[in-house]
N, C-alpha and C positions, 0 to 999 in steps of 0.2 A: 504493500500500500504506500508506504515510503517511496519508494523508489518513483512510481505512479506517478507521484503526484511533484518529487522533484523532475520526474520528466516534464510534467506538464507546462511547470513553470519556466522550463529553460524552453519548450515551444510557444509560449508568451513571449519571454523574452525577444525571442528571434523574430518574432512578428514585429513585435512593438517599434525594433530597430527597423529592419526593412521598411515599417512606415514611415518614421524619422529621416530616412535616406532621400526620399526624394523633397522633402520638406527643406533640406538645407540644401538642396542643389535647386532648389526654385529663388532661390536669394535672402540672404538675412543681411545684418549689419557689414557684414566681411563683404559680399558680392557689391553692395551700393558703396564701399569706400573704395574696391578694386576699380570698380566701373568710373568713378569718379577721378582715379587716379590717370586712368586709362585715357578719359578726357581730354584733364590738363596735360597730359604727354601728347596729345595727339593721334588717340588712339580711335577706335572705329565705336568708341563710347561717345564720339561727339556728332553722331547723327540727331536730326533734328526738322522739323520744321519750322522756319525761324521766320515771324514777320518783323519787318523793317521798316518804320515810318521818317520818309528822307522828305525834302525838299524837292519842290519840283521841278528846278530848275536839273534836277540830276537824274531826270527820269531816263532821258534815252542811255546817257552813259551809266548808270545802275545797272539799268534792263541787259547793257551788255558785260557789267561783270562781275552779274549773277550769275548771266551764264556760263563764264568759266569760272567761277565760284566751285559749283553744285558739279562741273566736269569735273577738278580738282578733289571735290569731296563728294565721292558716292554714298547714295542714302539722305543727302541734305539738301534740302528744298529751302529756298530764300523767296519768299513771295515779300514784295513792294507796296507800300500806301503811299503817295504822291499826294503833296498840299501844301498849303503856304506852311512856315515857320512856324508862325503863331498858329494857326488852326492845328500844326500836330502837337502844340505842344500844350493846348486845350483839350486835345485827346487822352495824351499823357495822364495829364491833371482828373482828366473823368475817369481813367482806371482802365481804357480800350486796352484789348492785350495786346500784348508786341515786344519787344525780343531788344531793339537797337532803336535807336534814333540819330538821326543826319539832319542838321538846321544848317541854315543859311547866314548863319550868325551867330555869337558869341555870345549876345545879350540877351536871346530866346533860350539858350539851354543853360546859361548861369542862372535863369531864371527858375531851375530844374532841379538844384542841387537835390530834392530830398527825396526824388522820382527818380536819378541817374548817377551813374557812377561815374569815376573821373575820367572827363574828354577828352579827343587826341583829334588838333585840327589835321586833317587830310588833304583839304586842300582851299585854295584860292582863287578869287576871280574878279573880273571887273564891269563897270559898266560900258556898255558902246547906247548910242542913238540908231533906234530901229526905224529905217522907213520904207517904206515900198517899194518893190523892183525895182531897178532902175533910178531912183530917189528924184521921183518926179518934180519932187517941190525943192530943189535943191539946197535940200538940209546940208550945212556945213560943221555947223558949233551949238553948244547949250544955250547960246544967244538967240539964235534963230527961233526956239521953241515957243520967246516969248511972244512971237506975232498970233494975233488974235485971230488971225484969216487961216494958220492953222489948227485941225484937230490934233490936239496929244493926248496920248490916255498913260497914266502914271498908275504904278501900284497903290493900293491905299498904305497912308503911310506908319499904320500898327505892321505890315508884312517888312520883313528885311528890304529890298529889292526899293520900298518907297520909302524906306528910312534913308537909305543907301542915297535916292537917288534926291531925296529933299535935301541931304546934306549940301551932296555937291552942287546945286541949285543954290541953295543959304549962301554957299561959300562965295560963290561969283554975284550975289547979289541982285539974282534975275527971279523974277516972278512968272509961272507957268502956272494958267488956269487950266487945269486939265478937262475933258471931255467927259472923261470916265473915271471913277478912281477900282483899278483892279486886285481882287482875293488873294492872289498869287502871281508870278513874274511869264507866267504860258497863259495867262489872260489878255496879259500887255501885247503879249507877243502875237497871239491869235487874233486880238483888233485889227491888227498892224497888219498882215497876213491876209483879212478879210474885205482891206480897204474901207474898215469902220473910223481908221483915224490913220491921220497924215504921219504920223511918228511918236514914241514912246521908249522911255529910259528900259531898258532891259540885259543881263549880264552877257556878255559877250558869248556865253557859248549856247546860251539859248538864240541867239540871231544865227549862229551856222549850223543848228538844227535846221536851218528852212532857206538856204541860201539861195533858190528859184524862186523866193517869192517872198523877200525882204534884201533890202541892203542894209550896210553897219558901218554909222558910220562915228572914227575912234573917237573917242576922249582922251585928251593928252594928260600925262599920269598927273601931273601938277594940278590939273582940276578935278580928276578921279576920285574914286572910291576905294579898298579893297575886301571885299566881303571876304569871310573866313570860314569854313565847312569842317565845325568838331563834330562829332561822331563820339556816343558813349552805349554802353550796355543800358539795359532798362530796369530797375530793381525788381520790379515785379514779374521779369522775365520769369518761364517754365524752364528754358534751357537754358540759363545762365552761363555754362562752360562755354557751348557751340556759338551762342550769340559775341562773347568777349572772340572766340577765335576767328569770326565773322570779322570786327570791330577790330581786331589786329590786323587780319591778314589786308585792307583796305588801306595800312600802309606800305604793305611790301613793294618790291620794285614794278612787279607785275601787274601789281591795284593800280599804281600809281603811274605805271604805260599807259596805261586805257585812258585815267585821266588826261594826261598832256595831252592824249590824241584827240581828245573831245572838245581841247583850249583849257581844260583845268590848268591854273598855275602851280607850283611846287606850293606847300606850305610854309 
């Protein structure tokens, strides 16, 4: 009977274990500090899908390098939200989920500190004067904007892009009634485009997104601007590891090719 019943308990035993077995190979404390580890090294624990609320001015060159992004890292998907500064960083504030954030400006995401982690400016740009093929009204200078006979449509100036561009306005001392005041700087740009207005302040690399159907024309640096493009992680990110490796890699050399090829200046 002894015997019996130490048998019996050593076939508990054996059970009990065998169910334990696969209990710790589904993950406990050990597997999420590995995987975590595995991340921060760059390991195939930083797949993710990661949303990125940028500025709009960086839509087309984003779009392109996302996609050697997600070639680079198999399994990670980088999906974009495109909008003024301030509009993403209202979003921020409301709690929208998202991974990264890209501003057009220093003073939209200093404005961030308690929603984002520490920024790394990526890159820089400037303004030019957008006007219609051809620059039928023969726009030459910031001077010219202020004739009344033409239409100019300017950012509003809560958006970077019409802080940017009331500056260098202020600075020269000229007064521009504008037509329209626009949400974001591919508003500006889109009038301009549609023949809704004769010319409007926009950053140089949003004019050679549409070079069939605007001209740009320079602003000499002495009366310029230079907007500045930080980029930070979002505290409230899901994937916090993938989205900082996102946010880094956006300075490497190869982020930073795309950029110049777009007109981004160095930072």
């Amino acid at each position: 009977m002894t015997q019996f019943r130490t048998g019996r308990r050593a076939a508990a035993a054996i059970v009990t274990a065998a169910l334990l077995v696969p209990l710790t190979a589904c993950g406990g404390n050990g597997d999420t500090k590995k995987d975590e580890g595995a991340t921060k090294s760059g390991g195939s624990a930083a797949k993710a899908d990661l949303t990125v609320l940028a500025a709009s001015s960086l839509t087309d060159v984003f779009k392109k390098a996302g996609a050697v992004y997600e070639k680079e890292h198999p399994g990670t998907e980088v999906h974009f939200s495109f909008a003024g500064s301030q509009e993403l960083a209202s979003q921020v504030k409301n709690g929208a989920p998202a991974d990264a954030l890209v501003t057009a400006d220093t003073k939209t995401m200093d404005g961030l500190k308690a929603d984002a982690g520490k920024p790394t400016v990526i890159a820089k740009n400037r303004l030019v004067i957008a006007t219609g093929a051809g620059n039928p009204k023969k726009i030459e200078n910031l001077k010219d904007l202020t004739d009344s006979k033409l239409k100019v449509v300017l950012a509003a100036p809560e958006v970077p892009v019409g802080r940017y561009s009331k500056q260098v306005l202020d600075a020269q001392k000229l007064t521009v009634k504008p037509v329209s005041q626009e949400p974001n700087v591919r508003a500006v740009l889109s009038k301009v485009e549609l023949g809704e207005a004769d010319a409007g302040l926009v950053y140089k690399t949003d004019a050679a997104t549409a070079p069939d159907k605007v001209d740009a024309v320079d602003i000499p640096d002495a009366q310029n601007a230079v907007a500045s493009y930080p980029a930070a992680t979002l505290k409230s990110s899901r994937h916090s590891a993938a989205a900082a490796a996102f946010v880094t890699w956006l300075s490497t050399p190869e982020a930073q090719k795309i950029l110049r090829q777009a007109g981004f200046q160095k930072p």
